[in-house]
NUSE-13537 format. One record per residue (C-alpha): y, z negated, x; residue number from 1. Coordinates in nm, 3 decimals. Example, Ala and Ser with C-alpha at 12.3 -4.5 7.8 and 13.67 -1.06 7.14 Angstrom:
<pt <-0.450, -0.780, 1.230>, 1>
<pt <-0.106, -0.714, 1.367>, 2>
***
This chain:
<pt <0.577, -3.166, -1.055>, 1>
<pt <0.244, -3.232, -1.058>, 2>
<pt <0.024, -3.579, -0.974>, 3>
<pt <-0.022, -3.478, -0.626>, 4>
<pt <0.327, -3.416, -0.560>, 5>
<pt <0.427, -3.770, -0.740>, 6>
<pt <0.164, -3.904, -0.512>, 7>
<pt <0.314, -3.749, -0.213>, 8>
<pt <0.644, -3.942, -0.318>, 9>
<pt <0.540, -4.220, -0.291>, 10>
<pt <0.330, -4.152, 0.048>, 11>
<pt <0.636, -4.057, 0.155>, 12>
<pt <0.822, -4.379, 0.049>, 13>
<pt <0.535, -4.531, 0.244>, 14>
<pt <0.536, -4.360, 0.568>, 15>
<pt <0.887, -4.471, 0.577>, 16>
<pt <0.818, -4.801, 0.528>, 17>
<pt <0.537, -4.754, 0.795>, 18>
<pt <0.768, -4.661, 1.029>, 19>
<pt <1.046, -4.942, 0.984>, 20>
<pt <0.743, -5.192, 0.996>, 21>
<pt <0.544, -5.027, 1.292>, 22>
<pt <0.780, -5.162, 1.562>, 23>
<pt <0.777, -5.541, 1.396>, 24>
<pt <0.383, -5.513, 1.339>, 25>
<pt <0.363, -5.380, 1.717>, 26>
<pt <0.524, -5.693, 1.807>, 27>
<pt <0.324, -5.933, 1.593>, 28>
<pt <-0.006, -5.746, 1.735>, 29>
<pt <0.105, -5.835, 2.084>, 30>
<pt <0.162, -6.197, 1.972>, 31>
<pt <-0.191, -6.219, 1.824>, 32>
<pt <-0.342, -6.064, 2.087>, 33>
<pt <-0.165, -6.323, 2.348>, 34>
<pt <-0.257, -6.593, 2.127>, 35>
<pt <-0.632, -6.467, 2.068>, 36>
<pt <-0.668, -6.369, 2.449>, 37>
<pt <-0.562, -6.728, 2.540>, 38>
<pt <-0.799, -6.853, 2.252>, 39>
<pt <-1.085, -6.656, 2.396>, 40>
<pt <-1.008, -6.748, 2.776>, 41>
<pt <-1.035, -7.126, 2.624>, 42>
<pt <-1.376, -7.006, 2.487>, 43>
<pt <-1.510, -6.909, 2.825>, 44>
<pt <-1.383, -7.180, 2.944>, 45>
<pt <-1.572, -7.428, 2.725>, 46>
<pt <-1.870, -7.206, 2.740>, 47>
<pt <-1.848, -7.192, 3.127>, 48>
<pt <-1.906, -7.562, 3.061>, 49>
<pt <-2.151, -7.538, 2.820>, 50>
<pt <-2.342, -7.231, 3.007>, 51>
<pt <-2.391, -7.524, 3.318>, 52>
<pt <-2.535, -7.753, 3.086>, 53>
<pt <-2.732, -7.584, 2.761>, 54>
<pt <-2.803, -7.267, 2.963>, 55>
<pt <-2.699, -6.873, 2.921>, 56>
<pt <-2.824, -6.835, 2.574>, 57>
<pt <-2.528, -7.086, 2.454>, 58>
<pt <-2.256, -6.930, 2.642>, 59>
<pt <-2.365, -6.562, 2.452>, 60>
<pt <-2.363, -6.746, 2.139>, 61>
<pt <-2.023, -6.911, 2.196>, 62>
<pt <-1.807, -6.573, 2.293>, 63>
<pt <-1.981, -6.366, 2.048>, 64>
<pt <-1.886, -6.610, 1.792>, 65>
<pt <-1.546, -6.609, 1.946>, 66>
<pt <-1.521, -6.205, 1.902>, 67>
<pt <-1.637, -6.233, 1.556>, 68>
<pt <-1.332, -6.493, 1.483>, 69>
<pt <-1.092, -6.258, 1.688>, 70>
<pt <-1.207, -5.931, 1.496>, 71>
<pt <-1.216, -6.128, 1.152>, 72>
<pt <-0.813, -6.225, 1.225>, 73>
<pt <-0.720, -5.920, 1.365>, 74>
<pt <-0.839, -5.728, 1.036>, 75>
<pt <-0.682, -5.985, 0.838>, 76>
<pt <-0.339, -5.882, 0.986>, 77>
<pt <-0.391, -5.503, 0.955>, 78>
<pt <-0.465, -5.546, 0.612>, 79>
<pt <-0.173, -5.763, 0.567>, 80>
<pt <0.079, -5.486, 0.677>, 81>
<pt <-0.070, -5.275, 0.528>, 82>
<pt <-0.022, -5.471, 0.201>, 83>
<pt <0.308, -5.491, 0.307>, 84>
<pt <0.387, -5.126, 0.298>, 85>
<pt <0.244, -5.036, -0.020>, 86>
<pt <0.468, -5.313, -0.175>, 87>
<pt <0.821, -5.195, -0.029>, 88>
<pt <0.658, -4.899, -0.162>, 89>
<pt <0.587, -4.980, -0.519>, 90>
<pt <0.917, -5.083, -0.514>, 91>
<pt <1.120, -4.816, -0.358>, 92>
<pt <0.931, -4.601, -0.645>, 93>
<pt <1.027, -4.878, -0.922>, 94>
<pt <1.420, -4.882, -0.844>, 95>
<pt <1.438, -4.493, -0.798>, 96>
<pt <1.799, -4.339, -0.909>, 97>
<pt <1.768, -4.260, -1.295>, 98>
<pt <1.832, -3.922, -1.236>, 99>
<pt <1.553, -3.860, -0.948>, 100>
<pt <1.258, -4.133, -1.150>, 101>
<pt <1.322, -3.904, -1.506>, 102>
<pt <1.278, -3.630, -1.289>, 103>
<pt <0.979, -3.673, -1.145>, 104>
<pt <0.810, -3.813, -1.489>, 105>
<pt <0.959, -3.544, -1.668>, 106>
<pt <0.754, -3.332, -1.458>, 107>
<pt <0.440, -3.511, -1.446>, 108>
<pt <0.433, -3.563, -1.783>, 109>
<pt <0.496, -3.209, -1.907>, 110>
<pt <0.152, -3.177, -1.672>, 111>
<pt <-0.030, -3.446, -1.831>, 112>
<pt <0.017, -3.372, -2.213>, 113>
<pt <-0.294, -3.218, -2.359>, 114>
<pt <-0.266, -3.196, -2.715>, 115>
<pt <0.117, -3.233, -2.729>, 116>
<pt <0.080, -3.557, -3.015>, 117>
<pt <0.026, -3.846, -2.791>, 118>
<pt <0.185, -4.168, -2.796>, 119>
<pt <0.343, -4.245, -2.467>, 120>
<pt <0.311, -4.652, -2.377>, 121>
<pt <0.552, -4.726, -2.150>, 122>
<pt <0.676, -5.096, -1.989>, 123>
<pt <0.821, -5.340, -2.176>, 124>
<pt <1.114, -5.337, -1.962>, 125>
<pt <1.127, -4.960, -1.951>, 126>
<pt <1.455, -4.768, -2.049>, 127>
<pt <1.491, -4.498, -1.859>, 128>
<pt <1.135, -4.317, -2.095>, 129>
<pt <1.311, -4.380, -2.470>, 130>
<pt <1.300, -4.165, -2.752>, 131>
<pt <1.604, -3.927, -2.598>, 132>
<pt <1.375, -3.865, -2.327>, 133>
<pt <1.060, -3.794, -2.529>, 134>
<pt <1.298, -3.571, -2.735>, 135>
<pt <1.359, -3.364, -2.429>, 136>
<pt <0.999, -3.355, -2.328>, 137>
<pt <0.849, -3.205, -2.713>, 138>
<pt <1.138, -2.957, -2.685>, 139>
<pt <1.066, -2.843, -2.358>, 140>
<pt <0.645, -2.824, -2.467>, 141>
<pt <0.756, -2.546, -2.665>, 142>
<pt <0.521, -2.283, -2.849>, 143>
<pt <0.159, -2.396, -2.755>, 144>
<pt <0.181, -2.799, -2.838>, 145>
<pt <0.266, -2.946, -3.104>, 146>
<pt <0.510, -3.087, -2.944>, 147>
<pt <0.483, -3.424, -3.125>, 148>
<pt <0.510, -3.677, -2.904>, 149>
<pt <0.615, -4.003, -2.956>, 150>
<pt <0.734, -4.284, -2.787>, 151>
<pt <0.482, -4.604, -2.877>, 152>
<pt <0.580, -4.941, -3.024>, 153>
<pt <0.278, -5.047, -2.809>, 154>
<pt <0.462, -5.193, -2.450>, 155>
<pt <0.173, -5.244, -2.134>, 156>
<pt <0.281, -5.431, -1.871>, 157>
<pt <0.301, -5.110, -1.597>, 158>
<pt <0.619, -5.130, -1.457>, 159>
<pt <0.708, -4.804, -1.399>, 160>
<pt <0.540, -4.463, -1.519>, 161>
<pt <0.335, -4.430, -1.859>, 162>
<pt <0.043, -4.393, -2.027>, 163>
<pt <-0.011, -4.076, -2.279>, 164>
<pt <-0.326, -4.211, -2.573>, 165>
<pt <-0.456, -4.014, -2.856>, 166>
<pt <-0.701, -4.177, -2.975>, 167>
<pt <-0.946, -4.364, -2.740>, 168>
<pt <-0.847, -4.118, -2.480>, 169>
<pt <-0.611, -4.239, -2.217>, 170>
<pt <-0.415, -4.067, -1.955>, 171>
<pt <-0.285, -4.335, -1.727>, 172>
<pt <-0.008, -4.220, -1.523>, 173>
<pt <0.131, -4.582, -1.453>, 174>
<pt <0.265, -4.741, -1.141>, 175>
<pt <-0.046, -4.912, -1.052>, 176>
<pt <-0.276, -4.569, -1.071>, 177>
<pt <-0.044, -4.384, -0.886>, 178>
<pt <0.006, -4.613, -0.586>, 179>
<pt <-0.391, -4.637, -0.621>, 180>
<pt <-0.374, -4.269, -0.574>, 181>
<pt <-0.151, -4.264, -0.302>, 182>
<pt <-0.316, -4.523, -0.119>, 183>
<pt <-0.652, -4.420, -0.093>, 184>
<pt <-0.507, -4.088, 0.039>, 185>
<pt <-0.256, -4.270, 0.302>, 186>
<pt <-0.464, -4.589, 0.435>, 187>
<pt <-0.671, -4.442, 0.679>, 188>
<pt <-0.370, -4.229, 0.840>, 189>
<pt <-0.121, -4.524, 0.809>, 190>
<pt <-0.396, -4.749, 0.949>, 191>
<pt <-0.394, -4.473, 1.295>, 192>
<pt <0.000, -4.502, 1.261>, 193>
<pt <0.000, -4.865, 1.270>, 194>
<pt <-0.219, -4.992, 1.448>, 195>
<pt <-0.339, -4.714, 1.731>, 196>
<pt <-0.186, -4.899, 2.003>, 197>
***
């Protein structure tokens, strides 16, 4: 399996997520929208009032200040549920069944090894890469590598995924990087899916 198709995992973990949040997100929209409309219908109001007495030039200044302060919370929300999906995410990917996680890092890192002697850092709390699994991985390198790997009494905080190092050289394949990954590819089309309404 390679990156792209661990990054298409967890798009596809996302889009889910999109979908089970699009109806509730709909629904907050519409309440923000009521709320801002009535906001803004205040704000012609008050610069109805202010237009009769400081003139045209106020009343401008008023809404378009107004639209700013709508626009400003309106992106603050879409960015919020959007936050929101990459988290169930990131956690859909995290609590994986054993069998389906080692897997899909069994197949990205067979991908990833270059030299076939890096150390592989994994979580602290990580049990499902241990040195039975790193076993399986130089045995399946074959002719070719070296097929020296070995698991790292280094631990990073990454949660889920790993990080191969020889050296200075690092090949980060940890949670963070691949939701990274999968978000820059997914936010403008879950942004259209969300919020295109």
């Amino acid at each position: 399996m390679e990156r792209e198709q661990v990054v298409e995992k967890i798009l596809s973990e996302a889009r889910k997520e999109a979908e089970l949040i699009s109806e509730q997100s709909q629904q907050q929209q519409q309440h923000l929208q009521q709320e801002l409309e009535q906001e803004l219908a205040e704000y012609n109001e008050q610069s109805s009032e202010l237009a009769q007495k400081a003139g045209k030039d106020q009343k401008e200044h008023l809404l378009s200040s107004a639209r700013m302060d709508i626009a400003k919370r309106m992106l603050g929300e879409k960015r919020n549920i959007l936050n929101e999906v990459f988290k169930r995410a990131r956690e859909e990917f995290k609590n994986l069944p054993d069998n389906e996680y080692v897997d899909i890092i069994t197949k990205l890192m067979l991908k990833d090894v270059e030299t076939g002697d890096e150390e592989v850092i994994v979580d602290p709390n990580e049990n499902r890469i241990n040195h039975k699994f790193i076993k399986e991985i130089n045995r399946q390198l074959g002719t070719g590598f070296k097929g020296n790997l070995k698991l790292s009494e280094r631990k990073e905080n990454i949660e889920a995924g790993y990080i191969l190092q020889r050296g200075k050289i690092k090949n980060n394949a940890s949670l963070d990087v691949l939701i990274s990954e999968a978000r820059n590819e997914l936010e403008i089309e879950l942004a259209n899916l969300l919020f295109s309404n």
